[in-house]
N, C-alpha and C positions, 0 to 999 in steps of 0.2 A: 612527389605529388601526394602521396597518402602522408605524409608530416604535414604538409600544407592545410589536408583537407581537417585532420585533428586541430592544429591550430584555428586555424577561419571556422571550426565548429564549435569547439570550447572554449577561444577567448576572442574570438572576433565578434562573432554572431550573437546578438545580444538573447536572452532568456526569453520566452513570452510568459514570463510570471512578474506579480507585482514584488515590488521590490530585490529583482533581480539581481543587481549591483552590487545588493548586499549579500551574495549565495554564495558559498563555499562548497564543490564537492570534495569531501576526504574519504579515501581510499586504505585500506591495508591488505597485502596481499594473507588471505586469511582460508588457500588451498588446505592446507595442514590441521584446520582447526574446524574439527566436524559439529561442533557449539557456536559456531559464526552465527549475526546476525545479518546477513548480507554481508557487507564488504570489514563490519563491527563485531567485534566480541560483544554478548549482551553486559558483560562486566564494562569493559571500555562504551558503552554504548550509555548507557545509568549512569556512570561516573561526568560523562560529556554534558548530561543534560541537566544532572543537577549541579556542575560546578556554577559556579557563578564567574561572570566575564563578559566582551563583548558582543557573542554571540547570543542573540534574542531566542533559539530554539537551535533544537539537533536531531533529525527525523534518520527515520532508517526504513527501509524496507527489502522485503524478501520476499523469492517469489518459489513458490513451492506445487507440487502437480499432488490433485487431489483427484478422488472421482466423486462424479458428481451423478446423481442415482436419482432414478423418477421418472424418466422418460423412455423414449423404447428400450433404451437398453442402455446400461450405465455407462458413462463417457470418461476420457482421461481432461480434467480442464487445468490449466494455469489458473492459481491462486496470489494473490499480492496480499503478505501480512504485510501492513502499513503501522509505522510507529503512531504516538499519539496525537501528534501534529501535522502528520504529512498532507493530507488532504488539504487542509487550510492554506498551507505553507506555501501547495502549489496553487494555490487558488481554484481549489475546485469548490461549485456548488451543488448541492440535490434538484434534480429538476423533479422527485418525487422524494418523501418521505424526510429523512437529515442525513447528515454524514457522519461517521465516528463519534464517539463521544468517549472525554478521558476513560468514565467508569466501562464502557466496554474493553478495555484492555486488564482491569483487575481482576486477580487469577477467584475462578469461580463465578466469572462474571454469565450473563448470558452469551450462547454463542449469536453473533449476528453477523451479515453480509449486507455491504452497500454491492450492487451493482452495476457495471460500467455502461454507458449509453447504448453500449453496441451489442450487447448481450442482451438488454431489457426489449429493445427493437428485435433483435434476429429471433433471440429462444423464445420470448416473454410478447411477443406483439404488440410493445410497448402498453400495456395493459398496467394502468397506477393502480390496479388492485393488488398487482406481485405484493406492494408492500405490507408487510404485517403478515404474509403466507411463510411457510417455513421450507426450507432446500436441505437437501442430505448432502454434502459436501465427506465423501467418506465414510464415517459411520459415526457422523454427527451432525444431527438436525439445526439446522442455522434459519434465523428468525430475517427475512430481508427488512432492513431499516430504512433503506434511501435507495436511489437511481442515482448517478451522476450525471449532470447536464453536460452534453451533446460537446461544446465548446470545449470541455478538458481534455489537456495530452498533459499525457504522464512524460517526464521528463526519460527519454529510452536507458539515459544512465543509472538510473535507478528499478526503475521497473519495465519488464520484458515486457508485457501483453495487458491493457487494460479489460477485466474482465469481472474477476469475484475480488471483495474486498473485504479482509477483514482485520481483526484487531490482532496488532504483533504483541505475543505477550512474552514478556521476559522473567521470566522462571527465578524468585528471592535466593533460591539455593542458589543459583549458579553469580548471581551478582556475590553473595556474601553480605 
């Protein structure tokens, strides 16, 4: 039964993203390797995206507990570093402000957070002024750039918890 329900879930049960048919998830078991990108080394991660082949894009994401400071008293939240295409890739949209953008991932870049629907509603009273406010995520102050609209689900093999979002950045030393 539980082989049944993995199969009818990862290859029966069709994607609800566009161009589904064409999605690959790839896995490495990458316990061992405390520089993992999620499931990716960020070497093997760079290598995938810039080779050239049939694959149109190669997203990654990682989900990491920050606290998050400002309110009565600081919280432990889930974090999703999102590579530079993921958000698109699953089709998500901003129902406030935009979503990632490449240059938010270049090292030095500004820190920013999209927000997930349920977060901007629950902590935020859905209030579209969050955007352009800044959040301490840890002991660094994050600029919110977008909302994600309501309709997105994060695919659960990739990402735990739809909440804070922000830019995966992959460290030049550690690619080579």
């Amino acid at each position: 039964t539980a082989v049944f329900t993995v199969v009818e879930r990862v290859l029966l049960r069709p994607l609800p993203y566009p161009g589904s048919e064409r999605m690959v998830l790839v896995g490495i078991d990458a316990r061992n390797d405390p520089g993992s990108v999620g499931p990716l080394s960020p070497a093997l991660l760079t290598a995938l995206h810039d080779r050239p082949g049939p694959a149109e894009g190669v997203v990654a994401a990682r989900t990491v507990e920050a606290i998050l400071q400002g309110g009565d008293a600081p919280e432990r939240v889930e974090v999703t570093e999102a590579s530079r295409d993921l958000l698109g890739v699953f089709g998500a949209r901003p129902v406030a402000g935009r979503l990632l953008r490449p240059s938010d991932h270049d090292p030095g870049a500004e820190a920013v957070v999209v927000l997930g629907h349920g977060v901007w509603r629950e902590r935020y009273g859905s209030d579209p002024d969050v955007v352009g406010s800044a959040i301490r995520l840890d002991d660094r102050l994050h600029t919110v750039v977008g909302v994600l609209d309501e309709g997105f689900v994060a695919p659960p093999e990739v990402v735990e918890r739809d909440g804070f979002w922000v830019p995966l950045r992959v460290d030049p030393e550690i690619t080579g």
